[in-house]
mmCIF file of the N, C-alpha and C atoms, coordinates in Angstrom:
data_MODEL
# 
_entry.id   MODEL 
# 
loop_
_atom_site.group_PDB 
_atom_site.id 
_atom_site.type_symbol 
_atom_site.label_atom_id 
_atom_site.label_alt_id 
_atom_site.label_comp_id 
_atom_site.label_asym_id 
_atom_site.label_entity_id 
_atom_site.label_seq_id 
_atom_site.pdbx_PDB_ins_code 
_atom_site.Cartn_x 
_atom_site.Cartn_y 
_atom_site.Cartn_z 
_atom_site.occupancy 
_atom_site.B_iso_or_equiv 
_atom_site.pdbx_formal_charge 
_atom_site.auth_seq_id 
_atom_site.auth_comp_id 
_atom_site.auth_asym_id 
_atom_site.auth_atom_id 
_atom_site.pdbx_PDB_model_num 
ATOM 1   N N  . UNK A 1 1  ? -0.499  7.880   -16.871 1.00 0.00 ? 1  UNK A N  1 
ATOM 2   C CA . UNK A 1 1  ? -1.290  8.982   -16.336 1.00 0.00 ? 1  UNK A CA 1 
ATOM 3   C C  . UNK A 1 1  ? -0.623  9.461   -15.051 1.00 0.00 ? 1  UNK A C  1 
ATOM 4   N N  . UNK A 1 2  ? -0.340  10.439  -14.650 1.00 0.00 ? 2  UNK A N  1 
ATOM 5   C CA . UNK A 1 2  ? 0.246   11.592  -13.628 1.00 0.00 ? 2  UNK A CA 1 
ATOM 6   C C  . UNK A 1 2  ? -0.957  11.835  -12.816 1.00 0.00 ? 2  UNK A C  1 
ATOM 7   N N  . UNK A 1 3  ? -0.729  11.737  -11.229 1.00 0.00 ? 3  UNK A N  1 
ATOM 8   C CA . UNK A 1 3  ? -1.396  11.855  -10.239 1.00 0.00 ? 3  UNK A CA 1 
ATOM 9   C C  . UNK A 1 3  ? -2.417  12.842  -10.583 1.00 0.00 ? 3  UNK A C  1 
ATOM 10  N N  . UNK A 1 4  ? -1.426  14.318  -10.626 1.00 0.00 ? 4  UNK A N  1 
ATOM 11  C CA . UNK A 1 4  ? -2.008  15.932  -11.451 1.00 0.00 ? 4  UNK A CA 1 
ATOM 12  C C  . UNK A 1 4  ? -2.888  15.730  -12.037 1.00 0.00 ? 4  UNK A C  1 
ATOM 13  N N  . UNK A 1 5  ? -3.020  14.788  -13.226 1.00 0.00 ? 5  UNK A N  1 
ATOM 14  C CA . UNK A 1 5  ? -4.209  15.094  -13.988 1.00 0.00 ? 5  UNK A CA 1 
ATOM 15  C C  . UNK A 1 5  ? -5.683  14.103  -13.492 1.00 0.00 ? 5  UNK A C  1 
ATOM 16  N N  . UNK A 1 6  ? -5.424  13.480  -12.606 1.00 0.00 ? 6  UNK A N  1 
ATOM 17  C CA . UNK A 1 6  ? -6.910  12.939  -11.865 1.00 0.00 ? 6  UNK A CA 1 
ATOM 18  C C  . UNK A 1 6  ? -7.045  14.348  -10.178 1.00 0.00 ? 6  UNK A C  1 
ATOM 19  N N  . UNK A 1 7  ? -7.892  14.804  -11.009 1.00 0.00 ? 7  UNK A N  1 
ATOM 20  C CA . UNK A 1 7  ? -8.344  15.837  -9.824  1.00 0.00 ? 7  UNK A CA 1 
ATOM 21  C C  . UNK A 1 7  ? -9.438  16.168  -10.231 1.00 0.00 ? 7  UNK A C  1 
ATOM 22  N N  . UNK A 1 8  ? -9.724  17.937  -10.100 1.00 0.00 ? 8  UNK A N  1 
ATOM 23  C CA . UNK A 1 8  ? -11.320 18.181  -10.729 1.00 0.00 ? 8  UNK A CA 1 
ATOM 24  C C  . UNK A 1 8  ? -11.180 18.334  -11.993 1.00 0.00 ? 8  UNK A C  1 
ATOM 25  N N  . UNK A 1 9  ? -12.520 18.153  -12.557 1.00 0.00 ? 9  UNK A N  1 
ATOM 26  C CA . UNK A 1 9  ? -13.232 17.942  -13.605 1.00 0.00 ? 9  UNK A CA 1 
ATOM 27  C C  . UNK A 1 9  ? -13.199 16.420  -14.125 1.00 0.00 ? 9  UNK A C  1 
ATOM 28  N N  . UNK A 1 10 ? -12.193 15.187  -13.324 1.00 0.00 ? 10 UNK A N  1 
ATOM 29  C CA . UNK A 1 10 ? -12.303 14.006  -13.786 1.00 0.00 ? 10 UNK A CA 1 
ATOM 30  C C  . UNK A 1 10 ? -13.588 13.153  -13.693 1.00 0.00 ? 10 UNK A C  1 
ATOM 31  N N  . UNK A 1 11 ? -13.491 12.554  -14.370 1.00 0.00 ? 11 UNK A N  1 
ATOM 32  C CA . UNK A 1 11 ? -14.740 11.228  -14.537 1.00 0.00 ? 11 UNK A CA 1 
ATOM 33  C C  . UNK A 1 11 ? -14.682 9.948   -13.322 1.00 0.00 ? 11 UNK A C  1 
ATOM 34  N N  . UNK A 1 12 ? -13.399 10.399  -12.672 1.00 0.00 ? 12 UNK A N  1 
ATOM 35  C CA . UNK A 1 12 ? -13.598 9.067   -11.479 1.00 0.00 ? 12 UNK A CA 1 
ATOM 36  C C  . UNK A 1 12 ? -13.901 9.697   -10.245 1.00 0.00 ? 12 UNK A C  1 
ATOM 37  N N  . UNK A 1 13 ? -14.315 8.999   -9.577  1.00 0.00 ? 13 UNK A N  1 
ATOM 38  C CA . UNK A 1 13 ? -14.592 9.316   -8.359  1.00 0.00 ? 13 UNK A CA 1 
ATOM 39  C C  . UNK A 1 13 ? -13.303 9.897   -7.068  1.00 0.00 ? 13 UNK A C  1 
ATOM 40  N N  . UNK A 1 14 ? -14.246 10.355  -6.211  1.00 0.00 ? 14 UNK A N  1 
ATOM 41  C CA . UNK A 1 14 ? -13.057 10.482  -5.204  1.00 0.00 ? 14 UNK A CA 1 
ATOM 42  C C  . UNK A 1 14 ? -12.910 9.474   -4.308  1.00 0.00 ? 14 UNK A C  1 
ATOM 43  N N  . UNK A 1 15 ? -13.274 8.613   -4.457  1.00 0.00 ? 15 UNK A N  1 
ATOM 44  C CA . UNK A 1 15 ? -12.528 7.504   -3.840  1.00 0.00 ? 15 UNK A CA 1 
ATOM 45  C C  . UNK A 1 15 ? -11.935 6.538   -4.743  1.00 0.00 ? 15 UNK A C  1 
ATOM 46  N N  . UNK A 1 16 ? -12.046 6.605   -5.943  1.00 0.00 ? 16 UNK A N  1 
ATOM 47  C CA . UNK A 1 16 ? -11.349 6.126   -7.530  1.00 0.00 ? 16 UNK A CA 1 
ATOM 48  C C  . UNK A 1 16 ? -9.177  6.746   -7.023  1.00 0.00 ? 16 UNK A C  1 
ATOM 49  N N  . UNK A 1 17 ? -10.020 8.106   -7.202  1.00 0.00 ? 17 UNK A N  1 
ATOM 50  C CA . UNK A 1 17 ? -9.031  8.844   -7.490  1.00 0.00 ? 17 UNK A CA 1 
ATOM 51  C C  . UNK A 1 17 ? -7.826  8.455   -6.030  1.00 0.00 ? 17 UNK A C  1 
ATOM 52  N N  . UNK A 1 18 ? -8.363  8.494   -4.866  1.00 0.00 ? 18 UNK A N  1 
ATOM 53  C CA . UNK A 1 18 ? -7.274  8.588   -3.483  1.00 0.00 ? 18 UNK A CA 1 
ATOM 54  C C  . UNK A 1 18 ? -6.993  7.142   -3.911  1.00 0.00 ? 18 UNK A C  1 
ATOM 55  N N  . UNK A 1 19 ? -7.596  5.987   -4.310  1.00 0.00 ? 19 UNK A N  1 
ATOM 56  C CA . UNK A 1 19 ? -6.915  4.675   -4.454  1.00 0.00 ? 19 UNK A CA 1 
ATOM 57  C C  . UNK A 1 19 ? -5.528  4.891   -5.746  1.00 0.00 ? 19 UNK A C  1 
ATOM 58  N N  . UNK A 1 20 ? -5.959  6.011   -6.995  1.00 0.00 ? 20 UNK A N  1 
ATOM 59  C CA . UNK A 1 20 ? -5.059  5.607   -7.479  1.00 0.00 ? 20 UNK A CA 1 
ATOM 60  C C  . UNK A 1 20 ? -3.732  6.311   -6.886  1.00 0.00 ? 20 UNK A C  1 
ATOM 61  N N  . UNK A 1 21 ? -3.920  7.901   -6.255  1.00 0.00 ? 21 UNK A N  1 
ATOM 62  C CA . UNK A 1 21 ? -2.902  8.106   -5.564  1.00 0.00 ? 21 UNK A CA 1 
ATOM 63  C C  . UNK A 1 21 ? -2.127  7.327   -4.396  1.00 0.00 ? 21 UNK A C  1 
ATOM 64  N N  . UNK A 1 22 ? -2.918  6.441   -4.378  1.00 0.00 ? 22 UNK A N  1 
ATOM 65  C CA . UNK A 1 22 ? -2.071  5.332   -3.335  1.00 0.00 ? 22 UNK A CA 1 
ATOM 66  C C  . UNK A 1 22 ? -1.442  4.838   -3.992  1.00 0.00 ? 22 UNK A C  1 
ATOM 67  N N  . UNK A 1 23 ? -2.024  4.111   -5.060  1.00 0.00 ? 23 UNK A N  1 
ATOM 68  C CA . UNK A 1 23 ? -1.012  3.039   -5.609  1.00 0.00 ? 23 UNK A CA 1 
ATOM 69  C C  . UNK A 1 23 ? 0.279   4.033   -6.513  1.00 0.00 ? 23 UNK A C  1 
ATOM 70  N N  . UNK A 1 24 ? 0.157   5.235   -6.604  1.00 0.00 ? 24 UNK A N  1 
ATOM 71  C CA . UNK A 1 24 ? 1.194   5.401   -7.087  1.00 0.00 ? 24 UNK A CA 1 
ATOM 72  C C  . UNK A 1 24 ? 2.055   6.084   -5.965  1.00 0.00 ? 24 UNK A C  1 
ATOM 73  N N  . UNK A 1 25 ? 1.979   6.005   -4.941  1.00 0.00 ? 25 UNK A N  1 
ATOM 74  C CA . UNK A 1 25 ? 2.856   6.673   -3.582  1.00 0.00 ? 25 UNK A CA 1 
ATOM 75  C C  . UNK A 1 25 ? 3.457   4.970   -3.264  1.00 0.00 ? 25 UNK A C  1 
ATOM 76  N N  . UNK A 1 26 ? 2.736   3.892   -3.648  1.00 0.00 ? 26 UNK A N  1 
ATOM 77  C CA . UNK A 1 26 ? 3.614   2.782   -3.192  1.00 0.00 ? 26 UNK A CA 1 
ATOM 78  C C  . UNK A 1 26 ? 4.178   2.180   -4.454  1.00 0.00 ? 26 UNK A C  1 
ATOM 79  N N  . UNK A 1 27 ? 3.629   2.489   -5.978  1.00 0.00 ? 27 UNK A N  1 
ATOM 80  C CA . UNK A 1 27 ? 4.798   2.235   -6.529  1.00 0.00 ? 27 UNK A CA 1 
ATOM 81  C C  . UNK A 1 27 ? 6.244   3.298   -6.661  1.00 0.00 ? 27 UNK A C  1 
ATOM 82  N N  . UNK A 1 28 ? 6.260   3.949   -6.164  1.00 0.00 ? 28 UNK A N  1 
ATOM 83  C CA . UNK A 1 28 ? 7.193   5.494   -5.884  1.00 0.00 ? 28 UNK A CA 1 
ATOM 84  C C  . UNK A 1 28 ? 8.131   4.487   -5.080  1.00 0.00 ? 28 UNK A C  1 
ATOM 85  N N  . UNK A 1 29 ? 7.190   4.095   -3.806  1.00 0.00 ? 29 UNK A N  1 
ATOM 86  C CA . UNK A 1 29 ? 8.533   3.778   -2.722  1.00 0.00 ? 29 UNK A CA 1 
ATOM 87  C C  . UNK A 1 29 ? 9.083   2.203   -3.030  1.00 0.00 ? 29 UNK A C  1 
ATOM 88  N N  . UNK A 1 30 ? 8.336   1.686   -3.639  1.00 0.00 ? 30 UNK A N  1 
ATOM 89  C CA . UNK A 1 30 ? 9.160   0.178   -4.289  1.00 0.00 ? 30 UNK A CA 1 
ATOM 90  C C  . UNK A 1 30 ? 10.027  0.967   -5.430  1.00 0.00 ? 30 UNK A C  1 
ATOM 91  N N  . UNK A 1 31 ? 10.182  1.933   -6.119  1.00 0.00 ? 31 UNK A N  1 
ATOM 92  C CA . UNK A 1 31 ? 11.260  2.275   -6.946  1.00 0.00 ? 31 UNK A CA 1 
ATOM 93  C C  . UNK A 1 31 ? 12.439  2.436   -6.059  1.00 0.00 ? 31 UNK A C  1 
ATOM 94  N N  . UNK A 1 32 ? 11.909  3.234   -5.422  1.00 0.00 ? 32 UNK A N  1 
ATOM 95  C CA . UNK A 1 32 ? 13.161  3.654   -4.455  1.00 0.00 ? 32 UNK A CA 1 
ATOM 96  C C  . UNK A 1 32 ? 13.745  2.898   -3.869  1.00 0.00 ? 32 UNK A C  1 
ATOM 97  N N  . UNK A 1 33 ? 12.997  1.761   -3.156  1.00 0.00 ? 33 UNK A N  1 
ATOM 98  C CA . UNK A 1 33 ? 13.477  0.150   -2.569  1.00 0.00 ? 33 UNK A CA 1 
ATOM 99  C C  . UNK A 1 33 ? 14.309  -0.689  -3.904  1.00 0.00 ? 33 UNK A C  1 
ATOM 100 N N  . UNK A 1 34 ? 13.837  -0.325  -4.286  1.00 0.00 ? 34 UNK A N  1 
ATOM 101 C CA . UNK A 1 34 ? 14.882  -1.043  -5.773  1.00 0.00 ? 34 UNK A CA 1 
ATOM 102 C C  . UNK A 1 34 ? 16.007  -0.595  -6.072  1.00 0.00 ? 34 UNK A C  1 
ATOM 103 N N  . UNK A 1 35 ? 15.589  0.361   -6.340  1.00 0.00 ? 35 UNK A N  1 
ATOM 104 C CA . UNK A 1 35 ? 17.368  1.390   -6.667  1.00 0.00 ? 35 UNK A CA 1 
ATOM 105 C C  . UNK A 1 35 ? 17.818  1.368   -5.293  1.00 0.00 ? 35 UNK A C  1 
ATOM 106 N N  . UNK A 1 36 ? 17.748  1.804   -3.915  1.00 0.00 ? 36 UNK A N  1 
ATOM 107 C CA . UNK A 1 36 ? 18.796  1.501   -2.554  1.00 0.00 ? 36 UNK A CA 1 
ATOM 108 C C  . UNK A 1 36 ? 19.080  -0.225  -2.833  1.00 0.00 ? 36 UNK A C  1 
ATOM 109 N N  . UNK A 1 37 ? 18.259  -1.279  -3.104  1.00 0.00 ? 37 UNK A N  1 
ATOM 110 C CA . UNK A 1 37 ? 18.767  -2.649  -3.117  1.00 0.00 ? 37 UNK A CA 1 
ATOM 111 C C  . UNK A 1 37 ? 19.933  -2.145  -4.001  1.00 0.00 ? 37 UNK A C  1 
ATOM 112 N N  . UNK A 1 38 ? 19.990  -1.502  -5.563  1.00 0.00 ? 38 UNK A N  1 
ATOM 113 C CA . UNK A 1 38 ? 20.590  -2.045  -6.732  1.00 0.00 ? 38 UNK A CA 1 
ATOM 114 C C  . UNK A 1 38 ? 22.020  -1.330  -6.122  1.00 0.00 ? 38 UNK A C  1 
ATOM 115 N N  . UNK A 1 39 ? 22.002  -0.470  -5.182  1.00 0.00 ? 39 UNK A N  1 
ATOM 116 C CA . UNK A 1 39 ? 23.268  0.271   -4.924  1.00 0.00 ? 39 UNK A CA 1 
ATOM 117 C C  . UNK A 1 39 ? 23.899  -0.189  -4.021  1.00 0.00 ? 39 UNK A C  1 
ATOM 118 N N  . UNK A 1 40 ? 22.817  -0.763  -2.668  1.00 0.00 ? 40 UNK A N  1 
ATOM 119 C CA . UNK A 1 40 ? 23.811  -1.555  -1.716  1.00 0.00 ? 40 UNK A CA 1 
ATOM 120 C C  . UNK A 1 40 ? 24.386  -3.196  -2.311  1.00 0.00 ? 40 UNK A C  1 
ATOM 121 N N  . UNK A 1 41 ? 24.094  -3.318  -3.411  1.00 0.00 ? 41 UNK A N  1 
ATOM 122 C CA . UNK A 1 41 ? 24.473  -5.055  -4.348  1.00 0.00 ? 41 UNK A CA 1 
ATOM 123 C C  . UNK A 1 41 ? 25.831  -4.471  -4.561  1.00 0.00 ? 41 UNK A C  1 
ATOM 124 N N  . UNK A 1 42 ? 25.669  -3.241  -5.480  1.00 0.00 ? 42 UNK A N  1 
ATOM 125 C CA . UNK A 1 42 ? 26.712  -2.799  -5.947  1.00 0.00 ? 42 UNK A CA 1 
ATOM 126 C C  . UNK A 1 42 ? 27.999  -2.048  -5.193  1.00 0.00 ? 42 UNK A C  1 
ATOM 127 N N  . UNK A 1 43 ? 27.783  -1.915  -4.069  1.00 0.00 ? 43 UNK A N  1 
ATOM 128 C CA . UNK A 1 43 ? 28.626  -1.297  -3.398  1.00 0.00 ? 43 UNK A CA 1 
ATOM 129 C C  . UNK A 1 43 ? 29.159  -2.991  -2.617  1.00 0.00 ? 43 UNK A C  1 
ATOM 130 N N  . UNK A 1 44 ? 28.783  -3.995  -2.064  1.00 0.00 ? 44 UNK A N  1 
ATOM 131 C CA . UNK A 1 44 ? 29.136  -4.932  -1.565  1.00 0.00 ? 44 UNK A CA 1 
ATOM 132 C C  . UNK A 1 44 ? 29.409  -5.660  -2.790  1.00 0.00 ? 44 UNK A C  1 
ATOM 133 N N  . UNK A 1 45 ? 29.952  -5.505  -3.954  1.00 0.00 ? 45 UNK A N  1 
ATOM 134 C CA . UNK A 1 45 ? 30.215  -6.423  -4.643  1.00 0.00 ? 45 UNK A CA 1 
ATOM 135 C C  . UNK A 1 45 ? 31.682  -5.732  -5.365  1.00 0.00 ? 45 UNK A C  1 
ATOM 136 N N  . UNK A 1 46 ? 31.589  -4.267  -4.977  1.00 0.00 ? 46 UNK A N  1 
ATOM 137 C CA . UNK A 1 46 ? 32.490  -3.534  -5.555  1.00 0.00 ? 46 UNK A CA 1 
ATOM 138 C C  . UNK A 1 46 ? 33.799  -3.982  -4.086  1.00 0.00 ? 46 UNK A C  1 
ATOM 139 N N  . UNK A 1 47 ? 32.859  -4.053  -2.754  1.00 0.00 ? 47 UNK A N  1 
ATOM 140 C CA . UNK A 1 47 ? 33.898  -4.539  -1.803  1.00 0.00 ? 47 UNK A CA 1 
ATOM 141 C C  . UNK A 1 47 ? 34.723  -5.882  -1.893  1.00 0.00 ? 47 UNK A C  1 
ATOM 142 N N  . UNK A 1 48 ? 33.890  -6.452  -2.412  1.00 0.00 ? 48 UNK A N  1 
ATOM 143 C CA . UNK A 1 48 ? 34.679  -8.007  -2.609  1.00 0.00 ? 48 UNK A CA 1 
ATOM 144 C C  . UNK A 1 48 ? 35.467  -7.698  -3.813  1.00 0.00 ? 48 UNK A C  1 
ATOM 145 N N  . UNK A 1 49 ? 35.317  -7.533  -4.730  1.00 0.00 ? 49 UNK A N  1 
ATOM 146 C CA . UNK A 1 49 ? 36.624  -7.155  -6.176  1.00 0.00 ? 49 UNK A CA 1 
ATOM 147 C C  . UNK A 1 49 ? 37.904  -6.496  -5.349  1.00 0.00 ? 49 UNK A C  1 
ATOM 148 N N  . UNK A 1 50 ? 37.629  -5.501  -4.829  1.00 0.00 ? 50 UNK A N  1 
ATOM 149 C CA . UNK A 1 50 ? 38.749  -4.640  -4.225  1.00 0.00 ? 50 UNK A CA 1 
ATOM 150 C C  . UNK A 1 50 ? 39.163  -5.289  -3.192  1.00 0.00 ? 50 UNK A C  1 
ATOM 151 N N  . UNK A 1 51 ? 38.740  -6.307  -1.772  1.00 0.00 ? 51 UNK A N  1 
ATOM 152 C CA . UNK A 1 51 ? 39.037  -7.574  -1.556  1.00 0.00 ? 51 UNK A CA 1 
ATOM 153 C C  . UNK A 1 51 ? 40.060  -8.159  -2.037  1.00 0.00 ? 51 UNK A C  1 
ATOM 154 N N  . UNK A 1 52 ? 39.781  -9.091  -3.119  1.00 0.00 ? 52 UNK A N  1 
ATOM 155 C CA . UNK A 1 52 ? 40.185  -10.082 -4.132  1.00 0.00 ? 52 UNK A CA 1 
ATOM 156 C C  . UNK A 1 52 ? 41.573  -9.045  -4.244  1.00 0.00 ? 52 UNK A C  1 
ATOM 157 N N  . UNK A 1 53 ? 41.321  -8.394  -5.154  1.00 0.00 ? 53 UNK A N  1 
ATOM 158 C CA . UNK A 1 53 ? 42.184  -7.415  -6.113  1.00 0.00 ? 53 UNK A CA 1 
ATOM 159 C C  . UNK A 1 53 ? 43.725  -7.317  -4.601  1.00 0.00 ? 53 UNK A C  1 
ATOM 160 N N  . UNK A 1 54 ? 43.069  -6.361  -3.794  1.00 0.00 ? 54 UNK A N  1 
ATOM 161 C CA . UNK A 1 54 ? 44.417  -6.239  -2.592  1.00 0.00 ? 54 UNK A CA 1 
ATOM 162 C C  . UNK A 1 54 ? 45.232  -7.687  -2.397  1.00 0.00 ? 54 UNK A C  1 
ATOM 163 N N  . UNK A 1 55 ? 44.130  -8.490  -2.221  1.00 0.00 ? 55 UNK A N  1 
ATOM 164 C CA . UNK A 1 55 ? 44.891  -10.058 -1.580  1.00 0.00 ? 55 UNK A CA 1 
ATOM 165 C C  . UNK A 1 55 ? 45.870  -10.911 -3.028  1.00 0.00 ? 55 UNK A C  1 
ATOM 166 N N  . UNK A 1 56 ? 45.514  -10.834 -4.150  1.00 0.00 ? 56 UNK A N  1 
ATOM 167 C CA . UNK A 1 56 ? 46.296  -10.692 -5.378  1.00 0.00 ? 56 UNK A CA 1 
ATOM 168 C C  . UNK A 1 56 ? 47.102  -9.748  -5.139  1.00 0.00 ? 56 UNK A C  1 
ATOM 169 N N  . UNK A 1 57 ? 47.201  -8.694  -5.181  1.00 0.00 ? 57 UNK A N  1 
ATOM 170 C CA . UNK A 1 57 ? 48.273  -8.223  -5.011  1.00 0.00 ? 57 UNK A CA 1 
ATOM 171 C C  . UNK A 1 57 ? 49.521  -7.919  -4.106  1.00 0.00 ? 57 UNK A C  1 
ATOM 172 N N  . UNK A 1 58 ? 48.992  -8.515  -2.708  1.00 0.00 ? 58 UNK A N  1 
ATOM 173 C CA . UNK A 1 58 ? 49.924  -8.852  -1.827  1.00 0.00 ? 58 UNK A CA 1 
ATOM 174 C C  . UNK A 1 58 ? 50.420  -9.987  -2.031  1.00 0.00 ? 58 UNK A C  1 
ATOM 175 N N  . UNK A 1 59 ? 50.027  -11.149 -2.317  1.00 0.00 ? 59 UNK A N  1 
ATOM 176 C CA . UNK A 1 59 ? 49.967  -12.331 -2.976  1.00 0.00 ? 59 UNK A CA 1 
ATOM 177 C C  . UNK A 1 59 ? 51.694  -12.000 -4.147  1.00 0.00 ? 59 UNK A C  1 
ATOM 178 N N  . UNK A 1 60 ? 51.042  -11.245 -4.990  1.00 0.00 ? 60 UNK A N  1 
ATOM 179 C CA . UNK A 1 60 ? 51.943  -10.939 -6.041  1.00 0.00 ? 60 UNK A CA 1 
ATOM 180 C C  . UNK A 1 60 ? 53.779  -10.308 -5.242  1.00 0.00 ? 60 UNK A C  1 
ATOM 181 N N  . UNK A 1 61 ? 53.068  -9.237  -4.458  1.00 0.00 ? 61 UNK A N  1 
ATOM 182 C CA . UNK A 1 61 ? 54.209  -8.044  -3.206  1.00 0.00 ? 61 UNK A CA 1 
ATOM 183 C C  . UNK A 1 61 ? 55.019  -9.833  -2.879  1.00 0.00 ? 61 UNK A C  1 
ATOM 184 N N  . UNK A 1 62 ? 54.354  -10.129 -2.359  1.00 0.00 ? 62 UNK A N  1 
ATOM 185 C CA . UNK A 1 62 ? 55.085  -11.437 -1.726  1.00 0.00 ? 62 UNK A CA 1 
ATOM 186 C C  . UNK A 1 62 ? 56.122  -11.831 -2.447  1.00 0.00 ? 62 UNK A C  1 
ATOM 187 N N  . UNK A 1 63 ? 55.762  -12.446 -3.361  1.00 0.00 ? 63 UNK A N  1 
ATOM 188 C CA . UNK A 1 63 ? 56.257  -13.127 -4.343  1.00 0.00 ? 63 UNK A CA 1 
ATOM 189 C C  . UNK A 1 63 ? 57.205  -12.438 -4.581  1.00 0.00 ? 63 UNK A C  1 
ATOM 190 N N  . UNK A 1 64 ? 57.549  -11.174 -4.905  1.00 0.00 ? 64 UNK A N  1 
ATOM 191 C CA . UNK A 1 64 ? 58.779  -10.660 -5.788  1.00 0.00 ? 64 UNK A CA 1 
ATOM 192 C C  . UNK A 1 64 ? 59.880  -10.465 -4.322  1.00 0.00 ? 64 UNK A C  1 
ATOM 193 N N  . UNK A 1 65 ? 59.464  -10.532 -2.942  1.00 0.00 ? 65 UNK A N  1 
ATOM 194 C CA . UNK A 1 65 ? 60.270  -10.813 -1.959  1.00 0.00 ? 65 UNK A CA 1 
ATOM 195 C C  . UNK A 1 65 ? 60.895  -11.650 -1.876  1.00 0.00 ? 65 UNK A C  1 
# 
């Protein structure tokens, strides 16, 4: 159910109704807290590969010196 369609003419109350627009303004911002976690994981994990990856390959540069 969409915020939009609890307004007038509904069967719940208005204090029904502002609780459920709460809970969906704080499940909104835990999405959003989720996806910024899932991107800053992914961006610090993309740093360590590329890390790794350079130090292998200087590792390697070395070697053929």
């Amino acid at each position: 159910m969409d915020v939009s369609s609890v307004g007038y003419g509904s069967a719940l109350t208005p204090e029904v109704q502002a609780q459920y627009a709460a809970k969906c303004m704080s499940m909104s911002q835990q999405t959003s807290y989720i996806a910024g976690s899932l991107i800053q994981d992914t961006v610090e994990i993309s740093a360590e590969a590329l890390a790794k990856y350079t130090e292998e390959m200087n590792a390697s540069i070395e070697k053929l010196l």
